[in-house]
N, CA, C and O atoms as a Tinker XYZ file with bonds, in Angstrom:
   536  protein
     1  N    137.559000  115.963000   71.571000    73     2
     2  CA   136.471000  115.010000   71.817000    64     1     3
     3  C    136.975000  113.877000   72.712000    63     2     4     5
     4  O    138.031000  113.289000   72.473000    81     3
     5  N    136.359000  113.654000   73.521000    73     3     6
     6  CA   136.480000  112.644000   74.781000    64     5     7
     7  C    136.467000  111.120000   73.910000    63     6     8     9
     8  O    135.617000  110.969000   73.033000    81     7
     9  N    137.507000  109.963000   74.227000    73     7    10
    10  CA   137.137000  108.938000   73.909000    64     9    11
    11  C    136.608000  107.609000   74.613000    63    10    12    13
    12  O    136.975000  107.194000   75.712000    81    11
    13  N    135.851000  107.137000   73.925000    73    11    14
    14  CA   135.304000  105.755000   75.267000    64    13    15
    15  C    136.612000  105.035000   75.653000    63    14    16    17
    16  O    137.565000  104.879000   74.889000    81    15
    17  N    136.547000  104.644000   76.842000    73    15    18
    18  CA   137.371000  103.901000   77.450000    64    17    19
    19  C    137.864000  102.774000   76.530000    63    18    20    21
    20  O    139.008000  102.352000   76.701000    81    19
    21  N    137.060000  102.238000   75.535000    73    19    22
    22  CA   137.499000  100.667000   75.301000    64    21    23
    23  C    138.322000  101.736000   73.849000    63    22    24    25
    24  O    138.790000  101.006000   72.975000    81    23
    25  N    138.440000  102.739000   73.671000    73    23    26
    26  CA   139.135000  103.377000   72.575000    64    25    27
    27  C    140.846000  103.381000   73.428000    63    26    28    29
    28  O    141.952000  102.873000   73.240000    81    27
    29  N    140.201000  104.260000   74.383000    73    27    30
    30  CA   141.846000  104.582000   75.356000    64    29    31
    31  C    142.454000  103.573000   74.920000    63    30    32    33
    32  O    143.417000  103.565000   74.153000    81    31
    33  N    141.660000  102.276000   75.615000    73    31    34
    34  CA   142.450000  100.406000   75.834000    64    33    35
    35  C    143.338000  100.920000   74.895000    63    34    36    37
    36  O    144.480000  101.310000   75.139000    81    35
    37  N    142.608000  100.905000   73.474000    73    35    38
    38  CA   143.057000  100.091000   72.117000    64    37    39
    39  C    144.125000  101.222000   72.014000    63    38    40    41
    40  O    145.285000  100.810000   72.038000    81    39
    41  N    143.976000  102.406000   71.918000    73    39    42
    42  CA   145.343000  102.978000   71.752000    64    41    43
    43  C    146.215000  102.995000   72.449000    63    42    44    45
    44  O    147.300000  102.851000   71.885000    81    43
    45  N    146.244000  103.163000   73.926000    73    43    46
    46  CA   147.597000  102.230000   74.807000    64    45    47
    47  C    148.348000  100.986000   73.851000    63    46    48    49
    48  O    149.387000  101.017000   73.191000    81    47
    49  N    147.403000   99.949000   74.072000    73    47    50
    50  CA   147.533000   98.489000   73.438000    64    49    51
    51  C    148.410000   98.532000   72.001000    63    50    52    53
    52  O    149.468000   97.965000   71.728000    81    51
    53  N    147.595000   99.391000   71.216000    73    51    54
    54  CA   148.644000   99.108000   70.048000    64    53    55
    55  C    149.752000  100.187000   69.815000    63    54    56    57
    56  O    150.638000   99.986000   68.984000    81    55
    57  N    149.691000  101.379000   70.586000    73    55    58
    58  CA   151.087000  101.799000   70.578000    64    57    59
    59  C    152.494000  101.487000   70.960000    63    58    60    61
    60  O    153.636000  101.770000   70.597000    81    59
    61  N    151.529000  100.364000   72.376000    73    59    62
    62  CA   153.373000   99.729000   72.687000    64    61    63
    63  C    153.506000   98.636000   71.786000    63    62    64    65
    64  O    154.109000   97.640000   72.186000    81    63
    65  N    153.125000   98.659000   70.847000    73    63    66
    66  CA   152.959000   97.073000   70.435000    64    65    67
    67  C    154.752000   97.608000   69.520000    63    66    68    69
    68  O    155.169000   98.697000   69.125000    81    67
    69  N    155.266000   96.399000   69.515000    73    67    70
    70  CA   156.541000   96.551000   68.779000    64    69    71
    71  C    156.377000   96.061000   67.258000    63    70    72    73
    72  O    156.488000   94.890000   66.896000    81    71
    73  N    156.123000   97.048000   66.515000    73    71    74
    74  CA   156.334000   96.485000   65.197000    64    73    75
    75  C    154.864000   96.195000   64.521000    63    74    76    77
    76  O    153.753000   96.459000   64.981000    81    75
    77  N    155.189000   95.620000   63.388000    73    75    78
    78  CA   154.085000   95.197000   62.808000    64    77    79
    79  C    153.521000   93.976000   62.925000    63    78    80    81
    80  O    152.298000   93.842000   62.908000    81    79
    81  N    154.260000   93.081000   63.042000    73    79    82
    82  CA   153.411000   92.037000   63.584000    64    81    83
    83  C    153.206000   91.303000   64.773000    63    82    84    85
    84  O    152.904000   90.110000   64.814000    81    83
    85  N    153.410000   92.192000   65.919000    73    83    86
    86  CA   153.063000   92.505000   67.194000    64    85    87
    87  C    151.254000   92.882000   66.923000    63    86    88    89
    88  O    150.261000   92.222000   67.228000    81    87
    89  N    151.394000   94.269000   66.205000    73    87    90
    90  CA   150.191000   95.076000   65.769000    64    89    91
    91  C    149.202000   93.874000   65.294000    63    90    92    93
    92  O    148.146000   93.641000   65.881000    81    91
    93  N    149.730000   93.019000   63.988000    73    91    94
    94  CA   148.786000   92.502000   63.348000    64    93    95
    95  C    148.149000   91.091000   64.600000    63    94    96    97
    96  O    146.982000   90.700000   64.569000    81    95
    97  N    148.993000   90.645000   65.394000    73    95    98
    98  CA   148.696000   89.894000   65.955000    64    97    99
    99  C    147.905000   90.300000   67.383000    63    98   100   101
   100  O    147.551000   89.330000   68.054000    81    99
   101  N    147.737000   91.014000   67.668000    73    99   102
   102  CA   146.698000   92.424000   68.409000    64   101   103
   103  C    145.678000   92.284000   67.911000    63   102   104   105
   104  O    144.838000   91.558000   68.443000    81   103
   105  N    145.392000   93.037000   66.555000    73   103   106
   106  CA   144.389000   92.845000   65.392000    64   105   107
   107  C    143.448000   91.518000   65.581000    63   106   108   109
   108  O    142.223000   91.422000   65.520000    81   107
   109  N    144.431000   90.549000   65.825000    73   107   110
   110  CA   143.545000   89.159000   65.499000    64   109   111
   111  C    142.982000   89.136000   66.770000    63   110   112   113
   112  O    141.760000   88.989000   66.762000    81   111
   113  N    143.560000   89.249000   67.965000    73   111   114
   114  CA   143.022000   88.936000   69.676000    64   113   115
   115  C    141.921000   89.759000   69.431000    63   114   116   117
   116  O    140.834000   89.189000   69.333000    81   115
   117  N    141.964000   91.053000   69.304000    73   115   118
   118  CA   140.806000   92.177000   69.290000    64   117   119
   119  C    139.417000   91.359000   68.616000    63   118   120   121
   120  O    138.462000   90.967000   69.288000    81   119
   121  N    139.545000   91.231000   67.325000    73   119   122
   122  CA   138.637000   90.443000   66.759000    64   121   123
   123  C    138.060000   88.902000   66.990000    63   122   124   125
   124  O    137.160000   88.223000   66.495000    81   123
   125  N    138.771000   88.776000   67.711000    73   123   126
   126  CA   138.040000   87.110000   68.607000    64   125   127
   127  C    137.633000   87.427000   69.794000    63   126   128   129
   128  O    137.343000   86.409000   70.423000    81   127
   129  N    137.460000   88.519000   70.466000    73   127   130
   130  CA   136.909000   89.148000   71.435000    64   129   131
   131  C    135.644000   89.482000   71.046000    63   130   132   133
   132  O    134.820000   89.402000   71.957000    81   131
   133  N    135.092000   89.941000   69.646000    73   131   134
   134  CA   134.078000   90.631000   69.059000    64   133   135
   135  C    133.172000   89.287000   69.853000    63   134   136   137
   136  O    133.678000   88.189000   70.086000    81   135
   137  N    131.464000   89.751000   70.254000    73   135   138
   138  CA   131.147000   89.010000   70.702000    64   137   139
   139  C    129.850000   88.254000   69.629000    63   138   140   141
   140  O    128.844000   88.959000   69.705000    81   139
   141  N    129.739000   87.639000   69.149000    73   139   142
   142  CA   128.880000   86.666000   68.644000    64   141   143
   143  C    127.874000   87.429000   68.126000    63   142   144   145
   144  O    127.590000   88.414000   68.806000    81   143
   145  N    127.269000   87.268000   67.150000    73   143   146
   146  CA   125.709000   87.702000   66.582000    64   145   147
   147  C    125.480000   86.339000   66.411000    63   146   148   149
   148  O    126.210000   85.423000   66.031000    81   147
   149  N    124.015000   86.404000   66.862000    73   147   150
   150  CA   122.890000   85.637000   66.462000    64   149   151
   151  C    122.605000   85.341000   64.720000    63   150   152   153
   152  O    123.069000   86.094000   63.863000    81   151
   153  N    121.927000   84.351000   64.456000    73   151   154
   154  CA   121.865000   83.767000   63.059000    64   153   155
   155  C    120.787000   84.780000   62.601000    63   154   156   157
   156  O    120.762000   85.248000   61.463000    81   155
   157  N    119.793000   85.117000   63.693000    73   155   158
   158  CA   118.967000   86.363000   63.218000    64   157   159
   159  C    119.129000   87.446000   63.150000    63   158   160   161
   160  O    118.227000   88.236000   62.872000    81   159
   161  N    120.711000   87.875000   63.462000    73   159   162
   162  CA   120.942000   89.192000   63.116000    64   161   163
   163  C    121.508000   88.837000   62.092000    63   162   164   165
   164  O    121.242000   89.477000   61.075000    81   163
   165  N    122.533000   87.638000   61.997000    73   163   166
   166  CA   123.299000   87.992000   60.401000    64   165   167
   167  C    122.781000   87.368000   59.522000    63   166   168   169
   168  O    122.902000   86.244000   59.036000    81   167
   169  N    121.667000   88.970000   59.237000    73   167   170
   170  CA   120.374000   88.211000   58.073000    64   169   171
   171  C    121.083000   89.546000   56.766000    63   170   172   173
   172  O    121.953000   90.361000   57.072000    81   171
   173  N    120.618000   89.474000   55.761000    73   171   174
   174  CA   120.545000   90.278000   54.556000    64   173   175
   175  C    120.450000   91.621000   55.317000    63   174   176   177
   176  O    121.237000   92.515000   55.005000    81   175
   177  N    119.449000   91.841000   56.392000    73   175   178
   178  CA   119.027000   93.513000   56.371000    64   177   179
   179  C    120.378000   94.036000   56.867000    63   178   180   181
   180  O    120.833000   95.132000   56.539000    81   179
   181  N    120.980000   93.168000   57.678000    73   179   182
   182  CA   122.458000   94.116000   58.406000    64   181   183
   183  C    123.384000   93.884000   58.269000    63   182   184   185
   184  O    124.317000   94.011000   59.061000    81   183
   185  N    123.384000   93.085000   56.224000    73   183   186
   186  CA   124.856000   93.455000   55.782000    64   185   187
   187  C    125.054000   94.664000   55.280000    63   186   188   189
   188  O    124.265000   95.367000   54.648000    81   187
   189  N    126.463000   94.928000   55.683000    73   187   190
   190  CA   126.674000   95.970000   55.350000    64   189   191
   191  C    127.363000   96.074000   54.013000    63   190   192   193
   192  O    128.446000   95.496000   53.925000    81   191
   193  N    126.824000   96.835000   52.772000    73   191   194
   194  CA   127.070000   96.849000   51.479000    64   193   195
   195  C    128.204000   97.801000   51.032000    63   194   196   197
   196  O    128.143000   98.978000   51.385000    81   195
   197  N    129.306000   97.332000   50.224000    73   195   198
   198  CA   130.163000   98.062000   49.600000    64   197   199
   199  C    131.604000   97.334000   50.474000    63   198   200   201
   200  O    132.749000   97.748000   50.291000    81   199
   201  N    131.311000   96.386000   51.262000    73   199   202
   202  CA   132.806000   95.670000   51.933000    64   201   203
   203  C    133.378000   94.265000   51.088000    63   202   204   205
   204  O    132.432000   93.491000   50.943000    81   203
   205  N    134.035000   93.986000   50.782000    73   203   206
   206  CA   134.295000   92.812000   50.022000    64   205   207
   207  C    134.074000   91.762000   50.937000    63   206   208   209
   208  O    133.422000   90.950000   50.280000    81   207
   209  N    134.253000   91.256000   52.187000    73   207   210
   210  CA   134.129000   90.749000   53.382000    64   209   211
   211  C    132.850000   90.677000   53.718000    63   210   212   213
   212  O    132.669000   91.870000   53.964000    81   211
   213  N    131.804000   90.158000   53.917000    73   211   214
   214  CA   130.739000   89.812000   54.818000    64   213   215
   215  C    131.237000   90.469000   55.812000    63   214   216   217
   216  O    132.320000   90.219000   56.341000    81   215
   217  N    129.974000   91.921000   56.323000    73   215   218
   218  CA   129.976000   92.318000   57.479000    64   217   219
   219  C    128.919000   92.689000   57.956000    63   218   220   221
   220  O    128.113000   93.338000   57.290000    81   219
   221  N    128.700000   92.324000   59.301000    73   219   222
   222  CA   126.603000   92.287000   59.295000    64   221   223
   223  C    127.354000   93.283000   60.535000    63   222   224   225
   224  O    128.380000   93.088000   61.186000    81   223
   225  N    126.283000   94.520000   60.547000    73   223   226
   226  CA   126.190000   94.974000   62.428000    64   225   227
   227  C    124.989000   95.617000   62.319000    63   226   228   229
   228  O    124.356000   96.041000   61.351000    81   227
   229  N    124.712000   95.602000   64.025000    73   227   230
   230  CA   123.347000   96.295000   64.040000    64   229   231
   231  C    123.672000   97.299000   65.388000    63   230   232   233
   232  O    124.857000   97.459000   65.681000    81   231
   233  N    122.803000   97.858000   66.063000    73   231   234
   234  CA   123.197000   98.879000   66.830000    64   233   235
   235  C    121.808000   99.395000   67.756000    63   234   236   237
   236  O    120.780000   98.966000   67.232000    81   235
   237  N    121.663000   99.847000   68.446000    73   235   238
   238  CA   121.173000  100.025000   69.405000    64   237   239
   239  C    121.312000  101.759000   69.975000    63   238   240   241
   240  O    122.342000  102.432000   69.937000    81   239
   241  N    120.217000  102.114000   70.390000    73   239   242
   242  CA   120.627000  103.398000   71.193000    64   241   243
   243  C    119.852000  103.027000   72.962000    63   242   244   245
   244  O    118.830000  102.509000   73.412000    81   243
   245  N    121.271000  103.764000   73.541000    73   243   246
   246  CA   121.128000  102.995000   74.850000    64   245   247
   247  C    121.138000  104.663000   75.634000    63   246   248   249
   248  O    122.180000  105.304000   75.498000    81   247
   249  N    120.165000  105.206000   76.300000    73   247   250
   250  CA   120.546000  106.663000   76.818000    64   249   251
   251  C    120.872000  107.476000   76.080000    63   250   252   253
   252  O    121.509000  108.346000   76.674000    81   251
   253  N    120.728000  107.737000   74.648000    73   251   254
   254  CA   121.111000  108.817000   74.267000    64   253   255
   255  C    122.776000  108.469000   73.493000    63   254   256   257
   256  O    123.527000  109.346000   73.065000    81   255
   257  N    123.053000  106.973000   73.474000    73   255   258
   258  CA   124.583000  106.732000   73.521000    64   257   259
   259  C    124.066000  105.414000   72.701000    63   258   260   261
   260  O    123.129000  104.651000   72.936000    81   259
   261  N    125.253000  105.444000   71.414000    73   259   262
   262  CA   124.891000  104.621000   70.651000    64   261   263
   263  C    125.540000  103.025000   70.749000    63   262   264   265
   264  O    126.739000  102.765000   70.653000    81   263
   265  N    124.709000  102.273000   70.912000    73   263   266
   266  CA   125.729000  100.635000   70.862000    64   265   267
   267  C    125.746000   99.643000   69.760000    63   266   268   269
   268  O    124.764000   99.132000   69.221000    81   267
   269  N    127.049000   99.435000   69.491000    73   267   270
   270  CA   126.909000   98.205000   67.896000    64   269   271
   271  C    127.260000   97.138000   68.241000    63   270   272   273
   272  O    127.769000   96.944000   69.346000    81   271
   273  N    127.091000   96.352000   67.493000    73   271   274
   274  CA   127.592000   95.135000   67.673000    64   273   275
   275  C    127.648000   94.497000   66.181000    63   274   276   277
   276  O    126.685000   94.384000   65.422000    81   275
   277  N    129.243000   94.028000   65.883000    73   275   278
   278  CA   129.306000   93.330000   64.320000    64   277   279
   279  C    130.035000   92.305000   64.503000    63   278   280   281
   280  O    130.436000   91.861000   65.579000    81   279
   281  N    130.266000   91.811000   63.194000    73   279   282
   282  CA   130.721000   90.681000   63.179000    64   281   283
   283  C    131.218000   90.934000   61.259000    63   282   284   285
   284  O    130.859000   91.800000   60.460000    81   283
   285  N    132.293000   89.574000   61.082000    73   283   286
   286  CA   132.299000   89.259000   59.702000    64   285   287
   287  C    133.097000   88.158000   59.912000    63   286   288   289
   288  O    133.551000   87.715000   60.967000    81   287
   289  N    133.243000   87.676000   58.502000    73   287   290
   290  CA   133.483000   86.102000   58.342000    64   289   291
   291  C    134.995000   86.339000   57.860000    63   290   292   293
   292  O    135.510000   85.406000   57.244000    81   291
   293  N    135.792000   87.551000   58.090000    73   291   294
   294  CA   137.173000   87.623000   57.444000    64   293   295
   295  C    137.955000   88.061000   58.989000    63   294   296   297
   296  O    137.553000   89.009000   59.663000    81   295
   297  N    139.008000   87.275000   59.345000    73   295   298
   298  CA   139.597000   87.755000   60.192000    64   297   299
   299  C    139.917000   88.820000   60.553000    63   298   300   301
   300  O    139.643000   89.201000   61.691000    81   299
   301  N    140.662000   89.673000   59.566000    73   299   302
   302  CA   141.500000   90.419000   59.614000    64   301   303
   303  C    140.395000   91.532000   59.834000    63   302   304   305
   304  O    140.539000   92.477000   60.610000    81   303
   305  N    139.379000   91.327000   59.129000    73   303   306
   306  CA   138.180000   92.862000   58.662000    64   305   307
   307  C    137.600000   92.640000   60.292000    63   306   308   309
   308  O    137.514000   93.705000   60.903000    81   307
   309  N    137.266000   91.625000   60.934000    73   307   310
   310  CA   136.405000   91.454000   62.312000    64   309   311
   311  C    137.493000   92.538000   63.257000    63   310   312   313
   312  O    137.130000   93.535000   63.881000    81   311
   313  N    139.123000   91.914000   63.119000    73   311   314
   314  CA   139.713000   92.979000   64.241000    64   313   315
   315  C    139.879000   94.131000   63.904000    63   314   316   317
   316  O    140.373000   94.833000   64.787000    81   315
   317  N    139.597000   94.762000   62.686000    73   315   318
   318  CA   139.720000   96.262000   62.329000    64   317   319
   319  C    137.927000   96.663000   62.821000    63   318   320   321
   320  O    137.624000   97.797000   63.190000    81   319
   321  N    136.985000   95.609000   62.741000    73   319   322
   322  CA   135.766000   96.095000   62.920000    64   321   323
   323  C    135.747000   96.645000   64.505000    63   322   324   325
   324  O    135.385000   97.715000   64.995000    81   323
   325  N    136.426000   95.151000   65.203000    73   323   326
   326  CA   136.312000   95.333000   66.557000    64   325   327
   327  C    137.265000   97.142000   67.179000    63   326   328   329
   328  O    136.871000   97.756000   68.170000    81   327
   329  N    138.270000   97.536000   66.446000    73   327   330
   330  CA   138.990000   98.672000   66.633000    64   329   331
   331  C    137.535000   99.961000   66.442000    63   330   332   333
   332  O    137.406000  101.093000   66.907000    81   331
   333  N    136.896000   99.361000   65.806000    73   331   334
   334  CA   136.234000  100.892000   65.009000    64   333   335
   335  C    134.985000  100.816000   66.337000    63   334   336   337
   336  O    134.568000  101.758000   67.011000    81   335
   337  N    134.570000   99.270000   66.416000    73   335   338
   338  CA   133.337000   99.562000   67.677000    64   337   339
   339  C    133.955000  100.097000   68.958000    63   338   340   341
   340  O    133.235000  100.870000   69.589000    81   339
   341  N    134.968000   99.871000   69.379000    73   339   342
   342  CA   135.747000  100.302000   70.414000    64   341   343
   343  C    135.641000  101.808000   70.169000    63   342   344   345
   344  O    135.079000  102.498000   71.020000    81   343
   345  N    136.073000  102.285000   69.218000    73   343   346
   346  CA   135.790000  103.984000   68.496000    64   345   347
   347  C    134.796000  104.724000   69.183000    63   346   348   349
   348  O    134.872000  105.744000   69.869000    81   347
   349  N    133.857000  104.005000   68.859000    73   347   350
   350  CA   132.555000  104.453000   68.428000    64   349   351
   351  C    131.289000  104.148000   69.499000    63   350   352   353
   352  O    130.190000  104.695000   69.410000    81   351
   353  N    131.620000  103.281000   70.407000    73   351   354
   354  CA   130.584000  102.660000   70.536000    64   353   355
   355  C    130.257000  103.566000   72.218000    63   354   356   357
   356  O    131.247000  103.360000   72.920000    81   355
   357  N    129.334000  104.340000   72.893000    73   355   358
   358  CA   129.116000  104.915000   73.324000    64   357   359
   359  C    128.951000  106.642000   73.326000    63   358   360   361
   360  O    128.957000  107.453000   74.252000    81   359
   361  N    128.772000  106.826000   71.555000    73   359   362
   362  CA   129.131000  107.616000   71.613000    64   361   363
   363  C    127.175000  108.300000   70.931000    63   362   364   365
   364  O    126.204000  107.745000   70.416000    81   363
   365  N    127.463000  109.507000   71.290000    73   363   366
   366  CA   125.843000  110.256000   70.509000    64   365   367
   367  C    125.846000  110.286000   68.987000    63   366   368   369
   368  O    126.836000  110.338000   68.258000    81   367
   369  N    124.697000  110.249000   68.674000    73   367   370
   370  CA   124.585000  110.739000   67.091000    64   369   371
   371  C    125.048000  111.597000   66.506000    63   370   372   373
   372  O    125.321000  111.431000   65.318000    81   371
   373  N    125.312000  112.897000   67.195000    73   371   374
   374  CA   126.688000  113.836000   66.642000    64   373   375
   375  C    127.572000  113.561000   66.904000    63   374   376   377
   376  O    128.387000  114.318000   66.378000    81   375
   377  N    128.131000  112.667000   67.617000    73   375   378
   378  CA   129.469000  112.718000   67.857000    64   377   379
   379  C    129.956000  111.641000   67.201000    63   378   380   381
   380  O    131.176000  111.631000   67.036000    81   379
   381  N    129.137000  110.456000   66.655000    73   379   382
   382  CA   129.341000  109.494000   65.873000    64   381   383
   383  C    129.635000  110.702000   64.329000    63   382   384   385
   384  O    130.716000  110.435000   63.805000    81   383
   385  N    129.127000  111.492000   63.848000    73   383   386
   386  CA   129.267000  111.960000   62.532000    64   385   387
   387  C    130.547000  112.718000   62.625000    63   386   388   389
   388  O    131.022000  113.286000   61.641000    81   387
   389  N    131.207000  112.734000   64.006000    73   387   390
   390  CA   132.570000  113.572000   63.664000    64   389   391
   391  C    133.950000  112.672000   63.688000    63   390   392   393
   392  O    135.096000  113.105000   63.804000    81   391
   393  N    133.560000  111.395000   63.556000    73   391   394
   394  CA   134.835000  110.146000   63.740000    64   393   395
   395  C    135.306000  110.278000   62.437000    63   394   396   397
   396  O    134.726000  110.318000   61.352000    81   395
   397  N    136.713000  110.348000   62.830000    73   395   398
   398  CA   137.755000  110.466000   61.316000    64   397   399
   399  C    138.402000  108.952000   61.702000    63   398   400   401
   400  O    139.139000  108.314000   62.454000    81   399
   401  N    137.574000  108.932000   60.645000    73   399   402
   402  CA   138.476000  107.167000   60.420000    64   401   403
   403  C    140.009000  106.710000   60.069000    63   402   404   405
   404  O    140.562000  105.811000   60.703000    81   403
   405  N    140.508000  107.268000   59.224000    73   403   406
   406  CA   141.579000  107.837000   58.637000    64   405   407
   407  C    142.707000  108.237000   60.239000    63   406   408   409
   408  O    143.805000  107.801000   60.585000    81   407
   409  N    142.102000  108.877000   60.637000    73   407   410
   410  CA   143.082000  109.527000   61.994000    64   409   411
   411  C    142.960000  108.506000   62.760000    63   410   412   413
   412  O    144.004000  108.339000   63.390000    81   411
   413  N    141.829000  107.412000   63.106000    73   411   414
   414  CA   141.631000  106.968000   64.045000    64   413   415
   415  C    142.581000  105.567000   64.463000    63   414   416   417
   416  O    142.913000  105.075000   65.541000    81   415
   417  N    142.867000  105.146000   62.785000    73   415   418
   418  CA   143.442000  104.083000   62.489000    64   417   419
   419  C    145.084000  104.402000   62.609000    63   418   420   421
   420  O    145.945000  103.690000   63.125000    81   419
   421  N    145.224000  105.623000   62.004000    73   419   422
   422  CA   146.658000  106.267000   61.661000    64   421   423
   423  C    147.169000  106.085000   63.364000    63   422   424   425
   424  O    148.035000  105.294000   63.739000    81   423
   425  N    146.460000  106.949000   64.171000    73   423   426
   426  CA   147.027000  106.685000   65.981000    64   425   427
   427  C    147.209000  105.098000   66.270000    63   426   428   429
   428  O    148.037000  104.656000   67.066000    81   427
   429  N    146.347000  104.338000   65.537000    73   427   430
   430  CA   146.807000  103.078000   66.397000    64   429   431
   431  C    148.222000  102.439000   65.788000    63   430   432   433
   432  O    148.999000  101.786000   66.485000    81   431
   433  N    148.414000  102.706000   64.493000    73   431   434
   434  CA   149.878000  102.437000   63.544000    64   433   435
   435  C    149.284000  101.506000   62.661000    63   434   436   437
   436  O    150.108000  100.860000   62.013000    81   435
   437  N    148.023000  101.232000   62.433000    73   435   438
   438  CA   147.673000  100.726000   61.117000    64   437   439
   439  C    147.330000  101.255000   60.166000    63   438   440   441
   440  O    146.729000  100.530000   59.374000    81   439
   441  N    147.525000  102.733000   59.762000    73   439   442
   442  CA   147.126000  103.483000   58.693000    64   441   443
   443  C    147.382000  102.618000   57.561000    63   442   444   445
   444  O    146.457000  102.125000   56.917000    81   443
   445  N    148.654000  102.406000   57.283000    73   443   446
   446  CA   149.254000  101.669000   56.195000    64   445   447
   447  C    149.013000  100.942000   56.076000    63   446   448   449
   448  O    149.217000  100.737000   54.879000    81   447
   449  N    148.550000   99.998000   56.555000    73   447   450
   450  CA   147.848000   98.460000   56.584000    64   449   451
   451  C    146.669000   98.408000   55.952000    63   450   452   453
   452  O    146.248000   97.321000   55.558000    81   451
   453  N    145.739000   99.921000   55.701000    73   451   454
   454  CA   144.247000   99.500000   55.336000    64   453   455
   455  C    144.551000   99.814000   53.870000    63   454   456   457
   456  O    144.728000  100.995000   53.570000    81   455
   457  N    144.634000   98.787000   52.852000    73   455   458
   458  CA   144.461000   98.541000   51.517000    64   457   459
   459  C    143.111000   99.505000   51.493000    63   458   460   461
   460  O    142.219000   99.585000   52.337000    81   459
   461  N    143.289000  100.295000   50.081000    73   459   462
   462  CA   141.700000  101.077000   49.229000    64   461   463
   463  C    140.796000  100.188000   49.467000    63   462   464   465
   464  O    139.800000  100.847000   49.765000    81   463
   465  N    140.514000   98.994000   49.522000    73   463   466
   466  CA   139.399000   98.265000   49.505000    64   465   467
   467  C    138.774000   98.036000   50.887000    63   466   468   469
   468  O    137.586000   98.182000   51.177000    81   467
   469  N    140.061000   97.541000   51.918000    73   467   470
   470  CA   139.601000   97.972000   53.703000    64   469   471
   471  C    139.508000   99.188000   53.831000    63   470   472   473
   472  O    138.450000   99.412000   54.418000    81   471
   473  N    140.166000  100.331000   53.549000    73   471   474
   474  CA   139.401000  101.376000   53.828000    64   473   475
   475  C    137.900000  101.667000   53.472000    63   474   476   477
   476  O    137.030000  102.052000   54.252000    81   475
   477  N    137.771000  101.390000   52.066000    73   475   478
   478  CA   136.379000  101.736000   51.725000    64   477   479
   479  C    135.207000  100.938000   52.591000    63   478   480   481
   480  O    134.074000  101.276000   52.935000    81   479
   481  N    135.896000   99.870000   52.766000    73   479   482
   482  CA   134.679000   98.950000   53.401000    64   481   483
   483  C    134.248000   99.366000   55.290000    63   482   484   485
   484  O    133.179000   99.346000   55.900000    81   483
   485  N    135.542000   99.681000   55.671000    73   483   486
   486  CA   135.134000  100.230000   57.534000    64   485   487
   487  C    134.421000  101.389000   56.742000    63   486   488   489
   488  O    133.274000  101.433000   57.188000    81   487
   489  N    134.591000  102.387000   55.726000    73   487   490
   490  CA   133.859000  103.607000   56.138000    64   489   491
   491  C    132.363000  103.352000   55.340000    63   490   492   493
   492  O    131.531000  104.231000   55.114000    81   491
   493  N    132.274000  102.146000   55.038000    73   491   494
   494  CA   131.026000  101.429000   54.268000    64   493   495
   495  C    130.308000  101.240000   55.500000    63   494   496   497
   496  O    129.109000  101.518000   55.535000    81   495
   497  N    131.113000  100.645000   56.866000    73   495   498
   498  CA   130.814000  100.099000   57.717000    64   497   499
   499  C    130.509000  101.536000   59.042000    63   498   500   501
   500  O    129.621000  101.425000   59.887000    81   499
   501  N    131.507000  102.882000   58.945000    73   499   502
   502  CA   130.662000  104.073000   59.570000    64   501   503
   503  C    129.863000  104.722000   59.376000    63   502   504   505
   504  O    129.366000  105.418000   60.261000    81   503
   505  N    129.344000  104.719000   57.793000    73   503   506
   506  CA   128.369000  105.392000   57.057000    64   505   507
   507  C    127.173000  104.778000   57.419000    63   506   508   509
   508  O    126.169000  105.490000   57.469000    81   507
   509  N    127.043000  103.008000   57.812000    73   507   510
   510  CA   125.921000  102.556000   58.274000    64   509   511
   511  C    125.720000  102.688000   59.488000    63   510   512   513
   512  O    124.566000  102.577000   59.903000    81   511
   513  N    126.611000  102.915000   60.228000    73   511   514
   514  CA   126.141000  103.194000   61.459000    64   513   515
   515  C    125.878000  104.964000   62.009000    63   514   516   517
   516  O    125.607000  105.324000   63.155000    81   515
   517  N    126.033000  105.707000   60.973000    73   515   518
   518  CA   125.331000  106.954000   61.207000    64   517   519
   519  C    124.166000  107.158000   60.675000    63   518   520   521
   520  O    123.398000  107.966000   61.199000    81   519
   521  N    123.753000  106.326000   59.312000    73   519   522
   522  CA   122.377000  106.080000   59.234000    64   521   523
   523  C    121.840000  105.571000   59.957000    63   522   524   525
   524  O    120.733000  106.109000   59.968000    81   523
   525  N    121.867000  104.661000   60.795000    73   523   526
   526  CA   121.227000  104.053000   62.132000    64   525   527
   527  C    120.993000  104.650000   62.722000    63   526   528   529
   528  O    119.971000  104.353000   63.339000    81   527
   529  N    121.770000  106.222000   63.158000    73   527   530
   530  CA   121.830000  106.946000   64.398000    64   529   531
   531  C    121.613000  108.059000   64.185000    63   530   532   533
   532  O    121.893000  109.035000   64.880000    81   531
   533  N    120.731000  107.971000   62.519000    73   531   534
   534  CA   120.398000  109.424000   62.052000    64   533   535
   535  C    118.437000  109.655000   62.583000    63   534   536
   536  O    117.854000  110.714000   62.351000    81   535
């Protein structure tokens, strides 16, 4: 499966990264890049439920090609969010249901980094965006 360009970036980017907190400090740039939601998107309907973190996104289909846009109020969860829209974000409604999250994270060298509770919550956070794009 072909990846969007802003995926390539991120895996270049954090493979040369030396170490772990090279990586984690990547993490944080990525996520202050995320670009802004409006006070009317981060309403109740587009939080996303089951993340410990406040995470609102909403999404868009643009051509046949899906676009998100999120946000959250936890640092660390915004630059893992911003990794996953980079993932994801141009991609079709089938091809959004074949993203292994797990692999996706493991290539960049943060597998180990996502605590049971960040994991559950990004795939809290892909599960809503294939209902969107279902």
């Amino acid at each position: 499966m072909n990846l969007p360009a802003d995926a390539v970036t991120a895996l270049e980017t954090f493979q040369k990264a030396a170490g772990w907190e090279q990586r984690a400090r990547l993490l944080m740039q990525w996520g202050e890049r995320l670009p802004a939601l409006s006070d009317t998107q981060m309403c109740d309907a587009n939080r996303v439920h089951g993340c410990e973190s406040q995470v609102w996104l909403v999404g868009e289909l643009r051509d046949g090609h899906w676009q998100f846009s999120a946000n959250s109020d936890a640092r660390l969860i915004r630059g893992l969010v911003a990794l996953l829209l980079a993932r994801v974000n141009g991609l079709s409604a089938a091809e959004l249901q074949q993203v292994d999250l797990p692999d996706w994270f493991n290539q960049l060298g943060l597998g180990r980094q996502l605590s049971e509770s960040r994991s559950n919550g990004l795939n809290a956070v892909l599960q809503r965006m294939r209902e969107l794009a279902a």
